[in-house]
Each structure stands twice: as C-alpha cells, then as structure tokens.
N, C-alpha and C positions, 0 to 999 in steps of 0.2 A: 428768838425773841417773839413773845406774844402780847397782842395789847388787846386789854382787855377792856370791856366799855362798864361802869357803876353808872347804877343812875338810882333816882329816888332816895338822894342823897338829901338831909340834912342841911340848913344854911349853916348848920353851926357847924358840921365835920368837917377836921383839917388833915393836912396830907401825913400827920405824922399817925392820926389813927387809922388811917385807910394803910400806911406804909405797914401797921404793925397786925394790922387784920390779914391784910396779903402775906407779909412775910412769916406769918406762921406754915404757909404751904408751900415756901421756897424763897429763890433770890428775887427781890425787887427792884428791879434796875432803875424804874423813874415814875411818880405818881404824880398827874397832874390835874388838879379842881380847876375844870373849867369856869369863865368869870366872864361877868357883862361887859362888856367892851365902853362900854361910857360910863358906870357907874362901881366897878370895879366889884359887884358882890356876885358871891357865888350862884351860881345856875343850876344848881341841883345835881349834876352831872360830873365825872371825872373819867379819866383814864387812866391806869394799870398797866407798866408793863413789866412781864416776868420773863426772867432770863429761860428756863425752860417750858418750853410746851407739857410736860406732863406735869410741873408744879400747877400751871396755870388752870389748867383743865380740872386737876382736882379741886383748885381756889373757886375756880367758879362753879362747880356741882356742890362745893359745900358753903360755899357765902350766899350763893343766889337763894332771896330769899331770909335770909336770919338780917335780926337787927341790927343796929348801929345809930344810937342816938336817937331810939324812940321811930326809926322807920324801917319797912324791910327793902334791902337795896334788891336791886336787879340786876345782875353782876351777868355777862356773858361775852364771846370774844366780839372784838369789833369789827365791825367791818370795814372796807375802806372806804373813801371819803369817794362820791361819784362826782367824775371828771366834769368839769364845764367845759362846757362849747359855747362858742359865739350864736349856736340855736339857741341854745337853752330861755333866752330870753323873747325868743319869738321873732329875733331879726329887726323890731319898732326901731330901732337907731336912735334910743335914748330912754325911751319911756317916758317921751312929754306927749307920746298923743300924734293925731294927724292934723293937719288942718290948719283951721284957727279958731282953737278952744270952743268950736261948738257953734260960731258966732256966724249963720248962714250957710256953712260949709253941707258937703250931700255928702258925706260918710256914710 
C-alpha cells in the first residue's frame, strides 16, 4: 500500500474524480479530501492510496503536474505524519504564559 499526498487541489474536486484520475494507473484502495475541521470545506489537499507501489509511482510521475479543474496538482508519495512529543511545545504547561499577564511580573 502506498499513499500518496495531492495537493493544489481545486475546492470544487471530489473524490470521485481524483478516484478516477488515480485509478487509471492501478487499484485505488481509498481517496480522502481533506476538510476544515470547523467549517467542513475542503483544504485543497487529499490523500491517495494505491494498492501497488509500482501503479502508484507511475500515477504520480504522470499526474504530478497535469490539470484537474483548472489547477496543476502536486501529486507525490507521502510522508509520514512526525510524532509529537510532550517537547514539542516547548514544555510552557499550557501555553498561557508565565507570570501574571505582564502585570509587574520580571520575566
């Protein structure tokens, strides 16, 4: 299984024409248009995934690049999502800050 990342996607493309773009270079297992989490519209962005690695490699040397609804996508494999750590945010224990708001405090 490979997944593949689309971007500079279209608000208007749906997964039935990304399903039908991909599955011209093999099996498509699952296509998902990522979406805004509060307002439900699409982000420009999806992901691809094709049941072979060598369908998916030639899908994306021959999409990356060509149209779709008036844009050219950027089609390439994805990578994976990097792990959070409880560093990751710098350790602050909330992100409200030190102190008291500013108010005298020697920060």
């Amino acid at each position: 299984m490979t997944n593949i990342f689309v971007g500079n996607l279209s608000f208007q493309t749906t997964q039935d024409e990304l399903q039908a773009a991909f599955s011209a270079y093999g099996a498509v297992e699952r296509v998902n248009i990522v979406t805004d989490r509060d307002t439900g519209q699409p982000r420009g962005f999806a992901f691809v995934e094709m049941t072979e690695r060598r369908d998916a490699e030639t899908a994306i040397s021959q999409l990356n690049g060509a149209d779709l609804n008036g844009r050219a996508m950027n089609v390439n494999e994805a990578r994976p999502k990097p792990a959070r750590s409880g560093d990751s945010r710098g350790g602050g224990g909330g992100g409200r800050g030190r102190g008291n708001s500013g108010r005298g405090s020697r920060w």
